[in-house]
N, C-alpha and C positions, 0 to 999 in steps of 0.2 A: 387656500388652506395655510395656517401659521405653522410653522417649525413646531411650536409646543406637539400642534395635535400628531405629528408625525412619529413621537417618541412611544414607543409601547410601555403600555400602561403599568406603573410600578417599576420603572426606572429610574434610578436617580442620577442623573446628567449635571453637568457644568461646562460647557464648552469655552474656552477662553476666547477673549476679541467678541463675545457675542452678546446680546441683551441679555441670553438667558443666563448669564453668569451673576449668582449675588454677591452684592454687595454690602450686606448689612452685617453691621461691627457690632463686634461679641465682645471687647475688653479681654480677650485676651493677645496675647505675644506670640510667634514661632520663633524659632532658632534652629536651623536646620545646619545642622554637624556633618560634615563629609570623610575629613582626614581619619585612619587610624587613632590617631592620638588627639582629637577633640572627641570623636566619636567615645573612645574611653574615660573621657574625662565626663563626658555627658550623661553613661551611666554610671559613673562613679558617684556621680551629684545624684541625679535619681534613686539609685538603690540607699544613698543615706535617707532622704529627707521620704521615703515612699514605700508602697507594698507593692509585694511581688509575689508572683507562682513560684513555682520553684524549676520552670523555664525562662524564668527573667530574672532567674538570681544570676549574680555577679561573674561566679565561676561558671557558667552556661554560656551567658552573650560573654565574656570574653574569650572563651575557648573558642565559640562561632566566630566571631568575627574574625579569630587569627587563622582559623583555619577554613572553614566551608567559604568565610566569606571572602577570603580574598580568590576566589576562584575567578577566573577572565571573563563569564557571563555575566557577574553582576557589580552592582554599584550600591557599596552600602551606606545606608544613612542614620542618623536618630533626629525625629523631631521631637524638639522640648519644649513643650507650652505651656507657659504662664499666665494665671491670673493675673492684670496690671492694675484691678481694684486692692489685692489682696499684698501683691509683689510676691507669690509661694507660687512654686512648681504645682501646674495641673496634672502633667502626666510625661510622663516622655515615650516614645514609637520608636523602637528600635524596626527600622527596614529596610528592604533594598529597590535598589531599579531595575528591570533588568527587559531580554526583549523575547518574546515569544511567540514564534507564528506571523511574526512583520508587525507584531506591536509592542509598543514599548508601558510596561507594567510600573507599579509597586505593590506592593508587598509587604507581609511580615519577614525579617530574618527566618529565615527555615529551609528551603530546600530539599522538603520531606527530612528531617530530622528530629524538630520540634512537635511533641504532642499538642501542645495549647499554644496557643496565640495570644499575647497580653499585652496591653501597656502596663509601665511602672506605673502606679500610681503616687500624686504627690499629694501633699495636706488639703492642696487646692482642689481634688479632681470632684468633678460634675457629679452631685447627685440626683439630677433629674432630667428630664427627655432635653426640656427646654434650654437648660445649661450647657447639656451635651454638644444640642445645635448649634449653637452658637460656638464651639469652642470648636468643631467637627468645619465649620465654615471657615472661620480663621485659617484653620490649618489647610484645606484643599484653596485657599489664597494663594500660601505662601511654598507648597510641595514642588516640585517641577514638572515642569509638562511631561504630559503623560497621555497616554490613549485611558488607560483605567486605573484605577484603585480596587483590588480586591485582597480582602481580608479574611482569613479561614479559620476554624480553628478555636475559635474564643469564646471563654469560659462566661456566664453570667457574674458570676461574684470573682474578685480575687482578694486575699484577706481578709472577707467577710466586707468587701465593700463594691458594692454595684461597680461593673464594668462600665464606664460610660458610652462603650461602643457598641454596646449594646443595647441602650438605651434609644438609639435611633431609631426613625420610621423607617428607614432602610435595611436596618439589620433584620436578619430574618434567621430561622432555626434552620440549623441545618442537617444533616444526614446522621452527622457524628454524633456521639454523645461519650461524654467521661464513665467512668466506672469505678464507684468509689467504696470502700470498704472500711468503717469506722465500729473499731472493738476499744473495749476498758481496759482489757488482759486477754491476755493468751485463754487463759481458762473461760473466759465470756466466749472468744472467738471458737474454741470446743464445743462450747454448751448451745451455742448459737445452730452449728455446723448442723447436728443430728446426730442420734447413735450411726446410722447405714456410714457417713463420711469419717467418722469415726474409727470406724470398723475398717472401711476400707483402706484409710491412712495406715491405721496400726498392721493391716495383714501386710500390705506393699511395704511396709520397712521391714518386716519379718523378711520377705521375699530378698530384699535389697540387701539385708545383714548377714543371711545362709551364702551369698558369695564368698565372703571373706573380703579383709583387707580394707572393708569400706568403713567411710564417715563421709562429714559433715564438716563442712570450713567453712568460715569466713577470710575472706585473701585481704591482707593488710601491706604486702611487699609489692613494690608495684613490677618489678621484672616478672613474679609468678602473677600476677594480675592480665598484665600484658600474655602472656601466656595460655589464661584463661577463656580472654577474650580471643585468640585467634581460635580456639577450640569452639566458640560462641560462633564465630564469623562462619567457620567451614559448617557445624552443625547446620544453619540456619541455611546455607545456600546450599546444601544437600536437599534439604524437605523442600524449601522454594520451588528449583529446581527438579525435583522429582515430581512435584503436583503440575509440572509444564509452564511454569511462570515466573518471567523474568525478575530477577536478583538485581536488587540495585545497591546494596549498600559496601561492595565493595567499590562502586564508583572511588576514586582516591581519597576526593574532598570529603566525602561523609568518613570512608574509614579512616583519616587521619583526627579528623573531627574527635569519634569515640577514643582514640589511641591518646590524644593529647588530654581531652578529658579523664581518663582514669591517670594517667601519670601526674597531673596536677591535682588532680579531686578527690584522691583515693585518703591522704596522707589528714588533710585536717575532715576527714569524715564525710562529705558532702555526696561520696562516691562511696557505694558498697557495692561490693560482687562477692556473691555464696556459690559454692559449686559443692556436689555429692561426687565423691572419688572412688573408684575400684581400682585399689592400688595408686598407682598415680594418674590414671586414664579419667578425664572428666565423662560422665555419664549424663550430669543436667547441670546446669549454671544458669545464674540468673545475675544480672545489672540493673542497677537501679542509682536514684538519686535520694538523697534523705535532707529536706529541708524543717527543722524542727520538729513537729511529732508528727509528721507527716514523710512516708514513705513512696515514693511514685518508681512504678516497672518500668524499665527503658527496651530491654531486651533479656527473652529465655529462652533455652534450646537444650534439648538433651540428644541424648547419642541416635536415636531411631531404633528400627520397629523391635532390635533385638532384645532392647531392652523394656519393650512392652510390660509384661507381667508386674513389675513395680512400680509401675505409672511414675516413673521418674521426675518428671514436671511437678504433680501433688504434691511428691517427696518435697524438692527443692523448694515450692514455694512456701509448703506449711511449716517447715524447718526454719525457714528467714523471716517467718509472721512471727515462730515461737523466739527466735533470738531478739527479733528487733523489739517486741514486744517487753523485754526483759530490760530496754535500753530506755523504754518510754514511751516507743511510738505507738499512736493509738489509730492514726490513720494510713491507710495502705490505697493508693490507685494504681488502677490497671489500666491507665489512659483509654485509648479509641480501640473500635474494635470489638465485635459482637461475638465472644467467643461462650462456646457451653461451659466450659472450665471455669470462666466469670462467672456465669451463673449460679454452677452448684454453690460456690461460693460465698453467695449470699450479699453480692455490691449491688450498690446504688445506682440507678445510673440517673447522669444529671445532663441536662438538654448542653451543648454546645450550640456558637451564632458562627453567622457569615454576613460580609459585605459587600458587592462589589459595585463601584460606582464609577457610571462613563466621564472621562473627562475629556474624549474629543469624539468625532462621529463615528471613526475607525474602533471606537472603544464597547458603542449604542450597544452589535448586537452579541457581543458578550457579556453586558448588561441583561437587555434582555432574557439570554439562555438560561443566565442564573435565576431572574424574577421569575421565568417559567418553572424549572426545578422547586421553585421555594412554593410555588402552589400547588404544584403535584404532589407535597410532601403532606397535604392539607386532605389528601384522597387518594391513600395507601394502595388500594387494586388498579385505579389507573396508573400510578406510577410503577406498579411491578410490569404491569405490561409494555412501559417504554423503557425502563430501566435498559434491555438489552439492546437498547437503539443508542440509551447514552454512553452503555459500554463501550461501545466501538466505535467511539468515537475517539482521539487521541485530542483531548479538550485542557490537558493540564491539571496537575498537583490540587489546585483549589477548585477545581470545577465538575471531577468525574465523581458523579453521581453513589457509584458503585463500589466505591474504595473502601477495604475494607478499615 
């Protein structure tokens, strides 16, 4: 029996030293950036000549990189590949190394931080399966050894232009999906809503207003910002916590991640946070990021259960529809995350991909677990019934099943 036939079906493999490693050239270039200050310089280059989410814009990776990434588990990188028919940037990958379970990974920059997964895209980048392949080959040449490659998290389009990593036989849909909410005007987003959503905003700020003392901010100073945010931080690990389930984001590297992002983010606008006040006490806040008419949710928390009766959350969010709205924005997401709140809402929700591919035998049957998940998603009643087998499992960030 050959090595091929031993591989489970719908794996995609590359083992180095071995025959089954290809070798067919695709015309393009890598350039794999290690230091701080290439690594910066690498998406300095990309975010000019490229399109980006609005987790691959500039103030994003470099707030990650200075802060979650220099954390002692991981090893960050960007690969930058070029067309060498063309001489233009295809794309550049911002990632990292790092090791998990006795294997040695890569990855998107993220470490549960980032909603979406993307490469920059340049003038150059693949729009078709076959181009992709080829440029996807290139790069798993030149990456470093590694047990696997997986990729979580990524959007079909970015900027209105095909993800080429998606484009792959290997990429497969995954669990996740975006949630996207796109209005003309505030008064569209009303009219859209219903009378009942309607009604029920207007009673619950009746409710919120008979307090006294209260309003409606937007925080433009970042000392009351920071301030904001730790009233964010403790809300959130209260409810966490309360429902029995572990709180990660005060780990340091994520909290200092968010802390250094609003202090650099807040001031040329890229960074907004709206909070509702009773007195000076925040009752609901909300973070978010604003890349041109496009708004995307980072983080919202309000006070808990006391403040029930005004459904405080509704408040804050339909308030920062109606401001932002007024500034331009026509697009609002609510990233990952199946919540009923999304729904009444009225979002879109749009398929998110994954990848993960073995690049030595230690790497196979994490390969595999994934290409099995990615056909159980294909027949929804069996996969509910393994679902609680893959929860308990401690599989990692890109792999558990169940995440919400």
């Amino acid at each position: 029996m050959t090595d091929q036939m031993l591989m489970p079906a719908g794996v995609e493999y590359e083992v180095s030293g071995d025959a089954l490693r290809d070798r067919v050239g695709g015309g393009y270039s890598v350039r794999i950036s290690r230091g701080h200050d290439e690594i910066r310089m690498a998406l300095d280059c990309a975010e000019v000549l490229g399109a980006a989410s609005p987790f691959q814009h500039r103030m994003w990776l470099t707030t990650w990189f200075s802060t979650a990434g220099r954390h002692a588990s991981v090893r960050p990188l960007v690969a930058s590949i070029r067309d060498e028919a063309r001489d233009q940037l295809a794309l550049a990958l911002p990632l990292v190394e790092l090791r998990e379970k006795g294997r040695t990974l890569i990855e998107f920059a993220d470490l549960g931080v980032t909603d979406y997964n993307a490469p920059l895209l340049g003038p150059a980048s693949p729009r078709s399966a076959e181009s992709a392949q080829r440029l996807w080959d290139a790069l798993m040449r030149e990456l470093p050894a590694v047990d696997a490659i997986r990729l979580t998290k990524m959007p079909g389009e970015i900027g209105g232009l095909p993800n080429p990593l998606t484009l792959l036989a290997s990429s497969q849909k995954s669990h996740l999906h975006c949630n996207l909410l796109s209005v003309a005007s505030y008064d569209d987003f009303k009219r859209r809503r219903g009378r009942i959503y309607r009604k029920e905003y207007e009673r619950s700020w009746r409710v919120f207003e008979r307090l006294g003392g209260t309003q409606f901010r937007r925080i433009w100073d970042v000392e009351s910002a920071l301030g904001v945010l730790r009233s964010i931080e403790e809300q959130q690990r209260r409810r966490i916590r309360g429902l029995g389930l572990p709180y990660l984001l005060d780990a340091p590297h994520i909290a200092n991640f968010y802390r250094k992002l609003v202090t650099d983010g807040l001031g040329c606008g890229y960074v907004v946070m709206t909070v509702l006040l009773c007195g000076e006490d925040p009752v609901a806040a909300l973070l978010g990021v604003r890349d041109g008419d496009v708004f995307t949710i980072l983080r919202i928390s309000n006070a808990g259960e006391a403040w029930k009766p005004c459904s405080p959350g509704r408040l804050v969010i339909t308030r920062t529809i109606e401001h932002l709205c007024g500034e331009g924005c026509t697009s609002f997401d609510f990233t990952t995350g199946d919540y009923e709140f999304k729904r009444r809402l009225g979002v879109e929700r749009r398929q998110l991909f994954e990848l993960t591919q073995a690049k030595s035998w230690w790497g196979v049957p994490m390969a595999a677990k994934a290409a099995v998940k990615g056909r159980l998603r294909r027949h929804p009643r069996l996969e509910n019934r393994l679902r609680n087998l893959f929860q308990r499992e401690d599989l990692g960030v890109g792999l558990t099943m169940a995440r919400p």
